[in-house]
mmCIF file of the N, C-alpha and C atoms, coordinates in Angstrom:
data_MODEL
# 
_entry.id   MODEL 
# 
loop_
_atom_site.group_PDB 
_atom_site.id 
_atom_site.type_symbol 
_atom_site.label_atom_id 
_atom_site.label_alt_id 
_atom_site.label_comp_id 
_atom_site.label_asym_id 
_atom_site.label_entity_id 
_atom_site.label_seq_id 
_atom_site.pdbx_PDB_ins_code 
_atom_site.Cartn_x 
_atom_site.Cartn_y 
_atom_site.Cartn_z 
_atom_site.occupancy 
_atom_site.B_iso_or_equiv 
_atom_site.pdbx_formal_charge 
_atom_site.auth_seq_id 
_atom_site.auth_comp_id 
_atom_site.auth_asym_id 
_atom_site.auth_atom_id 
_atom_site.pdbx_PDB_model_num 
ATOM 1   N N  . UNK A 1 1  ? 225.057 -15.578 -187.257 1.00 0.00 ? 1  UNK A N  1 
ATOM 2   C CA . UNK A 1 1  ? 225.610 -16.764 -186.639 1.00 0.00 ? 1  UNK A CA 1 
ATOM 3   C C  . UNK A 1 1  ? 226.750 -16.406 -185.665 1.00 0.00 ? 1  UNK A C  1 
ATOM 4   N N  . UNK A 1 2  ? 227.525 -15.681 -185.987 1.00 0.00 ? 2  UNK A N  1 
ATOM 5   C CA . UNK A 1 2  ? 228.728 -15.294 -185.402 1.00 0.00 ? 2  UNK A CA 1 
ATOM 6   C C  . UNK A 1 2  ? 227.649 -14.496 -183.878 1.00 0.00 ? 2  UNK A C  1 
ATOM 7   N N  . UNK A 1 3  ? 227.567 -13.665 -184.013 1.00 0.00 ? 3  UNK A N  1 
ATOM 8   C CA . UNK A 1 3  ? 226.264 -13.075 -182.545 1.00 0.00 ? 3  UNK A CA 1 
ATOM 9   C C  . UNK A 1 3  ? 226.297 -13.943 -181.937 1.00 0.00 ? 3  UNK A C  1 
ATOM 10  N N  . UNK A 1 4  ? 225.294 -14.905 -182.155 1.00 0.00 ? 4  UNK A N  1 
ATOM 11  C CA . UNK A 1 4  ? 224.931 -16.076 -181.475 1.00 0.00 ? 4  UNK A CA 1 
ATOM 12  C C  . UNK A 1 4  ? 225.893 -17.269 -180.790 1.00 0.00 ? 4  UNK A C  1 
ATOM 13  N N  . UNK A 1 5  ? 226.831 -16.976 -181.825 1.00 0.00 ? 5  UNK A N  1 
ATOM 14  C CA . UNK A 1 5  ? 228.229 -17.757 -181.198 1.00 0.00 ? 5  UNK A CA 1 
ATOM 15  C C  . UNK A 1 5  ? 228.559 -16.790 -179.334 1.00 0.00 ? 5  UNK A C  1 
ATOM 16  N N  . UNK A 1 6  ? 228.567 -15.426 -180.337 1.00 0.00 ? 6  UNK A N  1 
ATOM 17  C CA . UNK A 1 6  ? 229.782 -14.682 -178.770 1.00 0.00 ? 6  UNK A CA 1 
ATOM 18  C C  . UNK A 1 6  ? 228.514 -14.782 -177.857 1.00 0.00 ? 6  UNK A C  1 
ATOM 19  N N  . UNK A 1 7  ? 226.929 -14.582 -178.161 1.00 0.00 ? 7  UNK A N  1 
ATOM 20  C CA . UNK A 1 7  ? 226.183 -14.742 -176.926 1.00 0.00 ? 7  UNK A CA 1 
ATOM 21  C C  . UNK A 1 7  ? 226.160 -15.795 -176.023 1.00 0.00 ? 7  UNK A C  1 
ATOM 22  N N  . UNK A 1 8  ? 226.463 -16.541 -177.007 1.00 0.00 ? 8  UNK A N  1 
ATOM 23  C CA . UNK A 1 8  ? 226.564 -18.048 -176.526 1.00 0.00 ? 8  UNK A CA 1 
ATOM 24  C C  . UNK A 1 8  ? 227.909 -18.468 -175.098 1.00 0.00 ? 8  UNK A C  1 
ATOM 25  N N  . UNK A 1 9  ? 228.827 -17.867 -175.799 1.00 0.00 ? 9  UNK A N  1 
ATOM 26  C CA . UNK A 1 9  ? 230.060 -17.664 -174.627 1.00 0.00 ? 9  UNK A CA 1 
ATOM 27  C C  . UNK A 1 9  ? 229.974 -17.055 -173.184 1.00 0.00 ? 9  UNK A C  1 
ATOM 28  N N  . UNK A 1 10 ? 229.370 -15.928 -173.872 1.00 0.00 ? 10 UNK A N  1 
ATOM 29  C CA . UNK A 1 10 ? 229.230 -15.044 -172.827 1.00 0.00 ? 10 UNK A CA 1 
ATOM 30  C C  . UNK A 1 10 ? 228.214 -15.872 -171.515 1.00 0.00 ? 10 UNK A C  1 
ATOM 31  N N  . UNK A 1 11 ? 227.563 -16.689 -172.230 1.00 0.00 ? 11 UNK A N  1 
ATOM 32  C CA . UNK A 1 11 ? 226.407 -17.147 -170.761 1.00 0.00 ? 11 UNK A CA 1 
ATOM 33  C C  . UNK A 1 11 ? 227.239 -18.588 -170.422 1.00 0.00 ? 11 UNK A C  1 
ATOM 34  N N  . UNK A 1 12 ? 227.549 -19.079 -171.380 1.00 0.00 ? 12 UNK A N  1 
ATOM 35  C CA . UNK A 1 12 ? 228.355 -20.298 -171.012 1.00 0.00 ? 12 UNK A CA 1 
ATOM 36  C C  . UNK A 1 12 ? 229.922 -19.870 -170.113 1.00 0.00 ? 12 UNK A C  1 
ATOM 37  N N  . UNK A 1 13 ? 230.335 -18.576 -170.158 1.00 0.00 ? 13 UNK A N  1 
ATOM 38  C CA . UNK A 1 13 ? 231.425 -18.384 -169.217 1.00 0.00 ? 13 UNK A CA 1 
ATOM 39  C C  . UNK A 1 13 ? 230.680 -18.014 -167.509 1.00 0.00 ? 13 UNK A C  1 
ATOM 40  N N  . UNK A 1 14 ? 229.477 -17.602 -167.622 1.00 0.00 ? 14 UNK A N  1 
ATOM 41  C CA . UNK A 1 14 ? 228.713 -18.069 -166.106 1.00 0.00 ? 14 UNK A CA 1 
ATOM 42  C C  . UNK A 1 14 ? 228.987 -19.317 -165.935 1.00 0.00 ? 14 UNK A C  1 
ATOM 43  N N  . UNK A 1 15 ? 228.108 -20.026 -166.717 1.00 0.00 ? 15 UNK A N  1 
ATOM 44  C CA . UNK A 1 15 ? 227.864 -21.461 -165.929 1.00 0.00 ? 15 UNK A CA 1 
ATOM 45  C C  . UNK A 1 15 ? 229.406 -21.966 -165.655 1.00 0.00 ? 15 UNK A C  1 
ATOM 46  N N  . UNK A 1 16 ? 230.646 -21.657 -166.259 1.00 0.00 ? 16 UNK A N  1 
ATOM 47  C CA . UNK A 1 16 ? 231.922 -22.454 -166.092 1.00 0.00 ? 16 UNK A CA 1 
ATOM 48  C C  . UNK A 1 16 ? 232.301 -21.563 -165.201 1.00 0.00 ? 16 UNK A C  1 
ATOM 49  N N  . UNK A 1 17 ? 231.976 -20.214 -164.245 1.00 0.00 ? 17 UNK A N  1 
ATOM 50  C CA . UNK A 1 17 ? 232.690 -19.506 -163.232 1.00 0.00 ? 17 UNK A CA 1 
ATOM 51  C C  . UNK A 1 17 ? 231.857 -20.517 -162.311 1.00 0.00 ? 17 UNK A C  1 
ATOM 52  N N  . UNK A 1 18 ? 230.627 -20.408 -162.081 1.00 0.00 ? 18 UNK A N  1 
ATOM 53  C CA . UNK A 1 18 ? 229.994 -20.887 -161.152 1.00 0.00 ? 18 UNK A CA 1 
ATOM 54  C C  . UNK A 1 18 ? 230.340 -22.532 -161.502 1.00 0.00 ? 18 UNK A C  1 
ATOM 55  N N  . UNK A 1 19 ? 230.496 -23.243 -162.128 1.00 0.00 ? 19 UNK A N  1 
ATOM 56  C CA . UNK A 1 19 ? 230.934 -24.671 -161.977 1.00 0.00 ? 19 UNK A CA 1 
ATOM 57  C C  . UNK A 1 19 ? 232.420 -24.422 -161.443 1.00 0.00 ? 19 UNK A C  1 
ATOM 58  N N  . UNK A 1 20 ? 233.183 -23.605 -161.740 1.00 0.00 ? 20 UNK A N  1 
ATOM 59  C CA . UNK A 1 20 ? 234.835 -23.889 -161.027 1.00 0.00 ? 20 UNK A CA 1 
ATOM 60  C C  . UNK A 1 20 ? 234.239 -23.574 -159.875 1.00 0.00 ? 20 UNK A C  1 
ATOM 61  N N  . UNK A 1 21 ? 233.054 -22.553 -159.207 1.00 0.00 ? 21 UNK A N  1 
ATOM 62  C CA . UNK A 1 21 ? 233.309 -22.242 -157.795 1.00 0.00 ? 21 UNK A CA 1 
ATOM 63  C C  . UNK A 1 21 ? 232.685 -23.606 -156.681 1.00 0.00 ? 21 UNK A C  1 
ATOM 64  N N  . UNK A 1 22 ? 231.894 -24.361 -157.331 1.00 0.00 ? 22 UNK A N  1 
ATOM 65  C CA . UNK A 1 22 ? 231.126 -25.493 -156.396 1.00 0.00 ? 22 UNK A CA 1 
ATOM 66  C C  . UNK A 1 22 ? 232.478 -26.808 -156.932 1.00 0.00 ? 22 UNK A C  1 
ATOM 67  N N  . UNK A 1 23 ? 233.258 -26.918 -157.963 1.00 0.00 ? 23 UNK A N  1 
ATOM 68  C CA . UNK A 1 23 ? 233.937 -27.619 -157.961 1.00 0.00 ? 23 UNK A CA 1 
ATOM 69  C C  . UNK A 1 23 ? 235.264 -27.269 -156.883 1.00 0.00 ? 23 UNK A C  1 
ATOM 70  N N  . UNK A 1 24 ? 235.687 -26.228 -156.593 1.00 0.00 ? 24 UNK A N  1 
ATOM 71  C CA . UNK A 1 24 ? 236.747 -25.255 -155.259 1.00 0.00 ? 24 UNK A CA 1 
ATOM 72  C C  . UNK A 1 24 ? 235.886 -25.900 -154.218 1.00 0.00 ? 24 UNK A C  1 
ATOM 73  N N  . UNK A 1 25 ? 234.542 -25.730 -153.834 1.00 0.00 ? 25 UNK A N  1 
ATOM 74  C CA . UNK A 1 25 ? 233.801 -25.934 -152.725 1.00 0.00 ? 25 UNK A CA 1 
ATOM 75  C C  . UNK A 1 25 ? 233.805 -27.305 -152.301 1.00 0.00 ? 25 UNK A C  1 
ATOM 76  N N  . UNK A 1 26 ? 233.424 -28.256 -153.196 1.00 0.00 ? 26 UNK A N  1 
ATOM 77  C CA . UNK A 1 26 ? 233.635 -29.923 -153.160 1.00 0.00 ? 26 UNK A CA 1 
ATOM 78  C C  . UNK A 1 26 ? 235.069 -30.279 -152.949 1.00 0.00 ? 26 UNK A C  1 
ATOM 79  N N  . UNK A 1 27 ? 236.308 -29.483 -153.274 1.00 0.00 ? 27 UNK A N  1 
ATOM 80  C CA . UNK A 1 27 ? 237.241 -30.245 -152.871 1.00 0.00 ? 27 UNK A CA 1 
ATOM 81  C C  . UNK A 1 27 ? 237.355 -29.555 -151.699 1.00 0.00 ? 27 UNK A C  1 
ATOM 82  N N  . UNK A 1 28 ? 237.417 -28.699 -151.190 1.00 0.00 ? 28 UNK A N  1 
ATOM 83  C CA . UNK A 1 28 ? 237.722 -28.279 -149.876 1.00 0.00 ? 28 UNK A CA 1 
ATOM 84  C C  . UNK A 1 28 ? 236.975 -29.025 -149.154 1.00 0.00 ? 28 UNK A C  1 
ATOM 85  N N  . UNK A 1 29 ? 235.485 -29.104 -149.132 1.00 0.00 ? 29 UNK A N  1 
ATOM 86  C CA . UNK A 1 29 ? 235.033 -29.959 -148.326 1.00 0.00 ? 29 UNK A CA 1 
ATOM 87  C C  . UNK A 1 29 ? 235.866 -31.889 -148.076 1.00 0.00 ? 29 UNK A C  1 
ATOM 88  N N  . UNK A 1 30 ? 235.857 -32.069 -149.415 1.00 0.00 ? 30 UNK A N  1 
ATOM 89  C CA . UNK A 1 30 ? 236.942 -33.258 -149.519 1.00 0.00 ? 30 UNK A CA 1 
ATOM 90  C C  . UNK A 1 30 ? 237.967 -33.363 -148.835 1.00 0.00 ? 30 UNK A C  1 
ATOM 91  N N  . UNK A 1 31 ? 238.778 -32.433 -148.644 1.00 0.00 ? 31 UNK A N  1 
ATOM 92  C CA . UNK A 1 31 ? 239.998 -32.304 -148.134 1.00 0.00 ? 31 UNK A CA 1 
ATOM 93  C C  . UNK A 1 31 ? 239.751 -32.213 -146.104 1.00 0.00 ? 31 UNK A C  1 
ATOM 94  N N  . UNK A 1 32 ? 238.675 -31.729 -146.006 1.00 0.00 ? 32 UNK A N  1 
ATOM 95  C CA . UNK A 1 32 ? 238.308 -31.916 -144.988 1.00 0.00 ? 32 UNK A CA 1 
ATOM 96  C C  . UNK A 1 32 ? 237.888 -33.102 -144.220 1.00 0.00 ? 32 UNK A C  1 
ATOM 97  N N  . UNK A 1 33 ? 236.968 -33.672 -144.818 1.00 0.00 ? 33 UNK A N  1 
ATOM 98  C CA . UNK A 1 33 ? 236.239 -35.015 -144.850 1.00 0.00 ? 33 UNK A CA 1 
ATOM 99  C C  . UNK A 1 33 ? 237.426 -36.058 -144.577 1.00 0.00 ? 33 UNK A C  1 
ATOM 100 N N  . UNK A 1 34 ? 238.618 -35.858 -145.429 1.00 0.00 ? 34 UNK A N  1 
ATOM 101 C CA . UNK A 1 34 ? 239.535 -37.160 -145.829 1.00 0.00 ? 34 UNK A CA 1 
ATOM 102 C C  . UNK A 1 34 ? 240.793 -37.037 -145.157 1.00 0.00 ? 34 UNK A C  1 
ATOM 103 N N  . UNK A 1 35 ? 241.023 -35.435 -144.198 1.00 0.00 ? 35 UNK A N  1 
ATOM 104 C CA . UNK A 1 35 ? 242.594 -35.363 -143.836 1.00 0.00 ? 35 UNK A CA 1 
ATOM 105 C C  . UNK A 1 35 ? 242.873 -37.232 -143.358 1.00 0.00 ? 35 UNK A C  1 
ATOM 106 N N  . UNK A 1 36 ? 243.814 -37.365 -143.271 1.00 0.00 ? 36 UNK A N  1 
ATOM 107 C CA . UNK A 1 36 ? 244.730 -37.940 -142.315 1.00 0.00 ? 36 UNK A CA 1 
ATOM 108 C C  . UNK A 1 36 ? 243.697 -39.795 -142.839 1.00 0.00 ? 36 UNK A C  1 
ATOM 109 N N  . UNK A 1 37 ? 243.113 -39.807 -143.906 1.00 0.00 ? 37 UNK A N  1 
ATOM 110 C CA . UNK A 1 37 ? 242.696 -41.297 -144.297 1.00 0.00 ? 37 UNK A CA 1 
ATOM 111 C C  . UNK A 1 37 ? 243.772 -41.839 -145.362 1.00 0.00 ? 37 UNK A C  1 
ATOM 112 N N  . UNK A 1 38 ? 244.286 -40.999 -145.829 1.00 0.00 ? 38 UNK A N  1 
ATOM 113 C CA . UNK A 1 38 ? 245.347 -41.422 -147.024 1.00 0.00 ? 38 UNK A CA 1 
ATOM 114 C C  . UNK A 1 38 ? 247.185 -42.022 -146.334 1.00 0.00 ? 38 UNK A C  1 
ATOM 115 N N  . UNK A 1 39 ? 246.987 -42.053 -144.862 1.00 0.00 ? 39 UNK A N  1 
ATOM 116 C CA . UNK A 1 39 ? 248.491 -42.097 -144.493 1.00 0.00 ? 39 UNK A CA 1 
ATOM 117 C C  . UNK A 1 39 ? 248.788 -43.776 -144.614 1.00 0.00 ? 39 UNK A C  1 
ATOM 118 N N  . UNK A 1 40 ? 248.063 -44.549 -145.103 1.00 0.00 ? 40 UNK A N  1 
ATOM 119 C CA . UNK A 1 40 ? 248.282 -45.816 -145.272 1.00 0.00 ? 40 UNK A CA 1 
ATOM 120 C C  . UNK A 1 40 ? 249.096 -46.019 -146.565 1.00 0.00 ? 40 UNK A C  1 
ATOM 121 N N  . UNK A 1 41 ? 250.413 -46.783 -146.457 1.00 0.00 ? 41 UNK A N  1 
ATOM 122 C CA . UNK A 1 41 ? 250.787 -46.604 -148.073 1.00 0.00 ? 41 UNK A CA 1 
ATOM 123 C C  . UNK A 1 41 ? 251.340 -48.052 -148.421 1.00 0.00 ? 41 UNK A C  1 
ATOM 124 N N  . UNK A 1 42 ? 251.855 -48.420 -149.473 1.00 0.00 ? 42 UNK A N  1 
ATOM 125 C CA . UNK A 1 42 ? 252.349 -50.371 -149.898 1.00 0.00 ? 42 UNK A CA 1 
ATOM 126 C C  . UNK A 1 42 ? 253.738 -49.665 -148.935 1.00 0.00 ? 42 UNK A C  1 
ATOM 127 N N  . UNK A 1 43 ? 254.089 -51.534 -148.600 1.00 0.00 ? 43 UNK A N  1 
ATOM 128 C CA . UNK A 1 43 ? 255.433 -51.470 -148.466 1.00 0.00 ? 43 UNK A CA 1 
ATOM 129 C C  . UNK A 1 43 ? 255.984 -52.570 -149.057 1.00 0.00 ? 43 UNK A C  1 
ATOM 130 N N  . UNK A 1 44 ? 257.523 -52.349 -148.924 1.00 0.00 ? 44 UNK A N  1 
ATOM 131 C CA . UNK A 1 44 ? 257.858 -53.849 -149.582 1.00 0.00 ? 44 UNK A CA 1 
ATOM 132 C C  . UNK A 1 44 ? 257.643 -54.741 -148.727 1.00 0.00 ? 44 UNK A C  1 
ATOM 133 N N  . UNK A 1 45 ? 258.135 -56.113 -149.239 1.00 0.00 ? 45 UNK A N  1 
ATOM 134 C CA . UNK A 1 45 ? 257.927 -57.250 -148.579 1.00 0.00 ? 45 UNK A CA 1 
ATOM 135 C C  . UNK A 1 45 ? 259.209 -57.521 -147.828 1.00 0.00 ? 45 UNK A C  1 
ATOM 136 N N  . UNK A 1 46 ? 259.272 -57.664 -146.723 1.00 0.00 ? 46 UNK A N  1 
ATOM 137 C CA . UNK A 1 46 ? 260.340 -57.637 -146.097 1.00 0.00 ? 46 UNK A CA 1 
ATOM 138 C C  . UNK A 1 46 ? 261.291 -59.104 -146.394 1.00 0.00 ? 46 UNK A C  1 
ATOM 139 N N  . UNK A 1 47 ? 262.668 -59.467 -146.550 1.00 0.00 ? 47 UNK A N  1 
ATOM 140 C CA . UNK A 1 47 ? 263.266 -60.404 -147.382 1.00 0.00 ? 47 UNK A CA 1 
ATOM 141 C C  . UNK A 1 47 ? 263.218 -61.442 -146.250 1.00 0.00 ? 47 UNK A C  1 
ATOM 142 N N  . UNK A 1 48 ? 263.129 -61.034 -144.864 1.00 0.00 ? 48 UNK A N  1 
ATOM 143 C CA . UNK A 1 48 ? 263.063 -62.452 -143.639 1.00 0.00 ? 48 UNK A CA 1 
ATOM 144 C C  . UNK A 1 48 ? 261.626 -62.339 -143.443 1.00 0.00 ? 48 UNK A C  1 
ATOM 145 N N  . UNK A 1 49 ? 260.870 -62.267 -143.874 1.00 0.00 ? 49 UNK A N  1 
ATOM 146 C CA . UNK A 1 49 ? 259.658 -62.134 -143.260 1.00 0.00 ? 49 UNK A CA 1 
ATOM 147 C C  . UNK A 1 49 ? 259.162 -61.149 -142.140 1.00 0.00 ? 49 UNK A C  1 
ATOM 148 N N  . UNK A 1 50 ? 257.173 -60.598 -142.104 1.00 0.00 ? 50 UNK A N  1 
ATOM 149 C CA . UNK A 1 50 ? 257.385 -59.818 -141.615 1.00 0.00 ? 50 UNK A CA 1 
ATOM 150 C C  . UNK A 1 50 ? 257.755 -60.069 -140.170 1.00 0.00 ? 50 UNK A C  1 
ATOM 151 N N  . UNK A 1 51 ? 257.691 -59.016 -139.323 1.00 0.00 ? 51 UNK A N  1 
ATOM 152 C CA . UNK A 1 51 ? 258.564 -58.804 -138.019 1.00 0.00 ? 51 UNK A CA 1 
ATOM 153 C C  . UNK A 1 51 ? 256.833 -59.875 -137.365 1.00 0.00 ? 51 UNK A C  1 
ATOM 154 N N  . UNK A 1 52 ? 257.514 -60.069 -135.811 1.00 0.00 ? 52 UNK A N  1 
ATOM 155 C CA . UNK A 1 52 ? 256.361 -61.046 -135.248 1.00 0.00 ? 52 UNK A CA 1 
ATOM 156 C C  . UNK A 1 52 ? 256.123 -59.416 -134.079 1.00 0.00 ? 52 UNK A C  1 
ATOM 157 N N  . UNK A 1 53 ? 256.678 -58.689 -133.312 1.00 0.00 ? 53 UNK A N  1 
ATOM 158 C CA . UNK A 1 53 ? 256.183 -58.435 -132.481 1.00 0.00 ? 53 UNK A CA 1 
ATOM 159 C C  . UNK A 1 53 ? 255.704 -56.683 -132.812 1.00 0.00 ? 53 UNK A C  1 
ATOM 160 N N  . UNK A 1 54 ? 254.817 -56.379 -132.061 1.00 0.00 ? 54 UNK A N  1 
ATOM 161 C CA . UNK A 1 54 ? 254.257 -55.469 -132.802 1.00 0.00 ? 54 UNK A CA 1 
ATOM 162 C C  . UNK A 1 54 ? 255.011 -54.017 -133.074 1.00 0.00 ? 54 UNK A C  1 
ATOM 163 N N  . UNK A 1 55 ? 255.924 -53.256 -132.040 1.00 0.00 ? 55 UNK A N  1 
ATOM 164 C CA . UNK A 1 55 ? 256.717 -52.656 -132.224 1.00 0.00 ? 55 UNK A CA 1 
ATOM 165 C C  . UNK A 1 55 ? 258.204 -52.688 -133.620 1.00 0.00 ? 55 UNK A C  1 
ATOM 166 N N  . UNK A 1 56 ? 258.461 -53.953 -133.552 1.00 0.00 ? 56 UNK A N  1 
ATOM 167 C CA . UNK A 1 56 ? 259.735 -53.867 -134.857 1.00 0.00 ? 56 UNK A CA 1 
ATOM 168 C C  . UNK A 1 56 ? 258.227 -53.863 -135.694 1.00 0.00 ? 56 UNK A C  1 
ATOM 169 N N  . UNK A 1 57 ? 257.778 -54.665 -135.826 1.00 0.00 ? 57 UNK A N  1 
ATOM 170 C CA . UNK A 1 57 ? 256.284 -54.434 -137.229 1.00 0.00 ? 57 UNK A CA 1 
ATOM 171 C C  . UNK A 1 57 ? 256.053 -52.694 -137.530 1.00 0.00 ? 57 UNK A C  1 
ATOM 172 N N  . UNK A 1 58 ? 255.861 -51.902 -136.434 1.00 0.00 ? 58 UNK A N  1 
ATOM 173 C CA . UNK A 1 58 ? 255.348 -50.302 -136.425 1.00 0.00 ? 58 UNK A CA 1 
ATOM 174 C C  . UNK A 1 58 ? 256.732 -49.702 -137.016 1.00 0.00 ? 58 UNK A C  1 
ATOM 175 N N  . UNK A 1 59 ? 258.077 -50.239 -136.325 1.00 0.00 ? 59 UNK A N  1 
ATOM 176 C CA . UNK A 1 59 ? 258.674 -49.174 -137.148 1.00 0.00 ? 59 UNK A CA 1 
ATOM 177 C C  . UNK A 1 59 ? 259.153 -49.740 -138.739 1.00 0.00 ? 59 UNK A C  1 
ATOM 178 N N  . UNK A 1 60 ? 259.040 -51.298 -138.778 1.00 0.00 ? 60 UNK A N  1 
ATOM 179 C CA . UNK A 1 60 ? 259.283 -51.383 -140.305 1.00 0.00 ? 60 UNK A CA 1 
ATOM 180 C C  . UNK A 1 60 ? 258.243 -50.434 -141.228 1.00 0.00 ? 60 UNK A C  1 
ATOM 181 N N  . UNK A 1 61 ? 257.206 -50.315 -140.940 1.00 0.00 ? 61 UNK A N  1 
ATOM 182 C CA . UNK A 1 61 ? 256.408 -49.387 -141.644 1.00 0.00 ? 61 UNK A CA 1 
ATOM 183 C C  . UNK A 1 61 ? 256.514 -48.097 -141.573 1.00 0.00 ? 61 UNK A C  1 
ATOM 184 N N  . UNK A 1 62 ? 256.716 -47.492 -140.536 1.00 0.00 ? 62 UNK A N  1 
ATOM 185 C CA . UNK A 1 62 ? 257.515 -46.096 -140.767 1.00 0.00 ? 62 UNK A CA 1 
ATOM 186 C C  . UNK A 1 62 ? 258.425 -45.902 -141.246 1.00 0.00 ? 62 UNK A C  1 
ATOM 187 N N  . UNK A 1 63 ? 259.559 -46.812 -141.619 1.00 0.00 ? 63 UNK A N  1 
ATOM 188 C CA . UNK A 1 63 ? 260.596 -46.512 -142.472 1.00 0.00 ? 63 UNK A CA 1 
ATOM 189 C C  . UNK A 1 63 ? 260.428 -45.938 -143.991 1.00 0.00 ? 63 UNK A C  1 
ATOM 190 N N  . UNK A 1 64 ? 260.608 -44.850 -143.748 1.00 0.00 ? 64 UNK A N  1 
ATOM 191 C CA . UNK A 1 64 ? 260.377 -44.204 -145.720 1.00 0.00 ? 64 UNK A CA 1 
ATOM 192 C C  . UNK A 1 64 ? 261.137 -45.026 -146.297 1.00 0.00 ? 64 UNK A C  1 
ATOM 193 N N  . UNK A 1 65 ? 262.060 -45.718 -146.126 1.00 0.00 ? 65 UNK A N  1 
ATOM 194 C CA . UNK A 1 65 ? 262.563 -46.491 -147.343 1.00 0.00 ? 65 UNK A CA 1 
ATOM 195 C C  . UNK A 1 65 ? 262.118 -47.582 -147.808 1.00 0.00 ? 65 UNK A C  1 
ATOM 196 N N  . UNK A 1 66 ? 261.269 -48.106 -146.646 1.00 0.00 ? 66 UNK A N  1 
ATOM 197 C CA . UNK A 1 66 ? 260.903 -49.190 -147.130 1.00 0.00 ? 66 UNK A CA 1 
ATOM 198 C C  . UNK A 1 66 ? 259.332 -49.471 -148.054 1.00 0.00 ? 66 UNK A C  1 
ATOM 199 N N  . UNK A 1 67 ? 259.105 -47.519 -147.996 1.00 0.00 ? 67 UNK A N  1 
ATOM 200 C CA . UNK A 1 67 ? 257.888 -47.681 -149.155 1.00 0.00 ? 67 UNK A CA 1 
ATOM 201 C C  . UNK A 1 67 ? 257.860 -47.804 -150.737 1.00 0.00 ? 67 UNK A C  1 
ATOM 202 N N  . UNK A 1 68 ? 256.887 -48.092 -151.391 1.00 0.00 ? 68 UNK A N  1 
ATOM 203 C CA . UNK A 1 68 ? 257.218 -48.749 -152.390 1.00 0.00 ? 68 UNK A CA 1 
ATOM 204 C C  . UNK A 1 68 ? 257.046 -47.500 -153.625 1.00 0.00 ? 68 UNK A C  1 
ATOM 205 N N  . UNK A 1 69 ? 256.383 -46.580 -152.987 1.00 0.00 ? 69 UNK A N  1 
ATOM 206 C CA . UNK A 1 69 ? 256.064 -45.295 -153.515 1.00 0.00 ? 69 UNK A CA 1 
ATOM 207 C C  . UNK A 1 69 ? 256.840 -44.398 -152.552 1.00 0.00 ? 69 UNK A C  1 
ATOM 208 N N  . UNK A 1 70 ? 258.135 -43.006 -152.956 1.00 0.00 ? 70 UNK A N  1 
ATOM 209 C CA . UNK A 1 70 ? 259.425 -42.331 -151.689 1.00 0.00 ? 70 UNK A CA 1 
ATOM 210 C C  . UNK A 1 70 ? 258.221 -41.190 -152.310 1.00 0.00 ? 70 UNK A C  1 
# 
């Protein structure tokens, strides 16, 4: 029983090298696929309401402080 155990490892540590290497491969590809889709983030609610013209609107949202996640 014990044999059969360590044989058992031994082929099951393939399949988990080769699963970490296509799981490395899928996120890189991911990371590729997705740069620059995640730059959207919450903000707070601004206490006068939001801005009307589109410039004060662009930089209330660039303000790091005013995200809700720093």
């Amino acid at each position: 029983m014990v044999n059969t155990l360590l044989k058992s490892i031994r082929m099951l540590s393939d399949v988990l090298i080769l699963t970490t290497f296509f799981l490395c491969v899928f996120a890189l590809i991911g990371l590729q696929l997705f740069v620059g889709v995640m730059q959207y983030k919450c903000v707070r609610n601004p206490p006068n309401g939001w801005p009307q013209d589109q410039e004060a609107f662009s930089a209330y949202l660039k303000n790091e402080s005013k995200s809700v996640i720093s």
